[in-house]
C-alpha positions in Angstrom: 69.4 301.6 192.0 71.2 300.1 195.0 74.0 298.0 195.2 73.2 294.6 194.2 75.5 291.8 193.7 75.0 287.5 193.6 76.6 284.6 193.1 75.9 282.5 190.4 77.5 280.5 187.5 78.6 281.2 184.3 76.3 279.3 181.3 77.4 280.7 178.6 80.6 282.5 176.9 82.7 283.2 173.7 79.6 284.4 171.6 79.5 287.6 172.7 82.9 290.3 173.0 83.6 290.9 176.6 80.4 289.6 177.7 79.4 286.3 179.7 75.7 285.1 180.4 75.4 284.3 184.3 72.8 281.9 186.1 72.1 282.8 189.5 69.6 280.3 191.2 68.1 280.8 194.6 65.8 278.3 196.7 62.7 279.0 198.6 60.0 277.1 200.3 56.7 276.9 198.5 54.1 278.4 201.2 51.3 275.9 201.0 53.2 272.9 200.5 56.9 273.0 201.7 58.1 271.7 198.8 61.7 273.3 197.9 61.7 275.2 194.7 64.7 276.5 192.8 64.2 279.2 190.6 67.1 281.0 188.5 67.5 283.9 186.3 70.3 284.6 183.7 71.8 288.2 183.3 74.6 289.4 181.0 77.5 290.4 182.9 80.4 292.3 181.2 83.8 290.7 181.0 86.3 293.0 180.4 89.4 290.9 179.7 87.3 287.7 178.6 88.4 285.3 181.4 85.8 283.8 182.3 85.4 279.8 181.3 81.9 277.4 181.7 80.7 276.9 185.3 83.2 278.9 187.2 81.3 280.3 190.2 81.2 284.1 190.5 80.3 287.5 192.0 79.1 289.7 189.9 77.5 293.4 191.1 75.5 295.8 189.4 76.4 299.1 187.7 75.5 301.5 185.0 74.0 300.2 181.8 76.8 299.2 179.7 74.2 298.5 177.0 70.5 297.4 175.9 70.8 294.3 178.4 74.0 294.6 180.2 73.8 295.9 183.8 76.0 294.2 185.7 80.2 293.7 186.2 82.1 291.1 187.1 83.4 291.6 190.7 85.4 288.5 191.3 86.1 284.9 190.4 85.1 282.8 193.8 86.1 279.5 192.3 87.3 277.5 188.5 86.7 274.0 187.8 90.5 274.2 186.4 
């Protein structure tokens, strides 16, 4: 798989051990009508030291499965509401 990595924002977190569910949203033109469309997808993104809080805005990149669902890492922490 090749490097992949997005921004996006973290939705959810404390339910899982070490693991955070990210929403990464991207916009597009619709080709008939030119209306803007947003789209997003949510991915599980392991947290090793469990620092991440609701809606910080973050990197994440992807990696060998870690488990069933979890293929990506966090990469860095671009910005906190705190």
């Amino acid at each position: 798989m090749p490097p992949m990595s997005f921004i996006g924002t973290v939705t959810k977190q404390g339910f899982m051990d070490k693991t955070v569910t990210v929403t990464v949203r991207r916009q597009f033109l619709h080709k008939k009508t030119g209306k803007l469309l947003v789209k997003g997808k949510k991915f599980l993104v392991h947290d090793e030291r469990n620092q991440l809080l609701i809606d910080d805005t973050v990197l994440i990149r992807n990696c060998p499965p870690i488990s069933k669902r979890k293929r990506f890492t966090l990469e860095s922490v671009i910005a906190s509401p705190e």
